[in-house]
C-alpha positions in Angstrom: 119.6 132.8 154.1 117.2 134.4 152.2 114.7 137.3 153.9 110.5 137.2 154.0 110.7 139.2 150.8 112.9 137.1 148.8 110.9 134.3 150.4 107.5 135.7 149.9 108.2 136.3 146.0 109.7 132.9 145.5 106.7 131.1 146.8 104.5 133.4 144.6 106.4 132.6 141.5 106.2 129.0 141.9 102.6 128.9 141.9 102.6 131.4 139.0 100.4 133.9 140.5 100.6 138.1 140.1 101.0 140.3 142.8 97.0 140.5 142.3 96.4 136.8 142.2 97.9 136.6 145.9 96.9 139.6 147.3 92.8 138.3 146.0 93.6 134.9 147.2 95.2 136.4 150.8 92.7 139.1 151.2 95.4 142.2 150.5 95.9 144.3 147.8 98.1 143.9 145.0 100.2 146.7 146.3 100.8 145.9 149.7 101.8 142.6 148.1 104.3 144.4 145.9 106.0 146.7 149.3 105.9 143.4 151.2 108.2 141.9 148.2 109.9 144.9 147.9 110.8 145.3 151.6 109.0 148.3 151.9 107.0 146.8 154.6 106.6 144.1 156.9 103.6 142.2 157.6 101.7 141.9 160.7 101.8 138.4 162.9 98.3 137.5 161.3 99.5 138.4 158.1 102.3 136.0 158.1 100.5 132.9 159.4 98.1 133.8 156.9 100.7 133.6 153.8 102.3 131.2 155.4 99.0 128.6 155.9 98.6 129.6 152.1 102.1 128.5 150.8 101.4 125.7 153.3 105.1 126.3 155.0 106.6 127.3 158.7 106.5 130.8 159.1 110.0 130.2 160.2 110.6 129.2 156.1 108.7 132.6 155.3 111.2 134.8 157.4 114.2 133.5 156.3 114.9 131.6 160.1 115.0 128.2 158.2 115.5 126.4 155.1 113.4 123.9 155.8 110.2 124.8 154.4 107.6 122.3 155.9 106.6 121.0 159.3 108.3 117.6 159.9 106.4 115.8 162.3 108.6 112.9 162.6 111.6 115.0 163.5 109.3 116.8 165.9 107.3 113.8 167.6 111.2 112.0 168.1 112.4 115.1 169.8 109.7 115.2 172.2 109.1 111.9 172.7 113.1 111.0 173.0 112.8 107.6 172.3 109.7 106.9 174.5 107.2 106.0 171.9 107.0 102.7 169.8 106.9 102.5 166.6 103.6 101.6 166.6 102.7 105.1 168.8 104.8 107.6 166.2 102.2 106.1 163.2 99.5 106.8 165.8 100.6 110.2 166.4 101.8 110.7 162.6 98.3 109.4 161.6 96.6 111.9 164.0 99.0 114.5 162.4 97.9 114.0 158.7 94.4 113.7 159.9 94.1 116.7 161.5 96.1 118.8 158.6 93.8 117.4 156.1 90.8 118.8 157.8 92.2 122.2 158.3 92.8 121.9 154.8 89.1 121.3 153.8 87.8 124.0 156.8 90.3 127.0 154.3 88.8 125.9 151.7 84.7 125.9 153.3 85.6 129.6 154.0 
């Protein structure tokens, strides 16, 4: 599995940005940038849930813990639920999901 460096650089390059373009975008400097990608450093708690509400994946994804790169909230919803919703409850809840991601969404991009 891959680290948060080789994570944090592949997520930068699919987007296309520099090292400045991030750090601008993320609040940080193009340099830390560049030691967090080098493995020079490691960022803070905040830092992380910051870059990874930015890439829009887990934090888990960003550390190199998972492959899987988004939230899936079927997967979770069914494993907490364990069969005790109906299928017309999980759209509920999925529905409520979605909802509540696309206003986040629109309250990142007020700030």
């Amino acid at each position: 599995m891959s680290n948060f460096s080789d994570r944090l650089k592949s997520l930068r390059k699919e987007k296309n940005l520099t090292l400045a373009e991030l750090g601008k975008d993320v609040g940080l400097t193009n340099a830390t940038i560049s030691r967090y990608e080098s493995g020079a450093r490691k960022p803070s708690q905040d830092i992380l849930e910051i870059l990874a509400d930015y890439f829009e994946v887990t934090t888990d994804y960003l550390l190199g813990r998972t492959n899987q790169k988004y939230f899936r909230a079927d997967e979770t919803i069914s494993f907490h639920s364990k069969g005790k919703l109906s299928d017309e409850d999980m759209k509920m809840v999925r529905d409520l999901i979605d909802r509540l991601v696309k206003d986040h969404k629109e309250e990142k991009k007020k700030d």
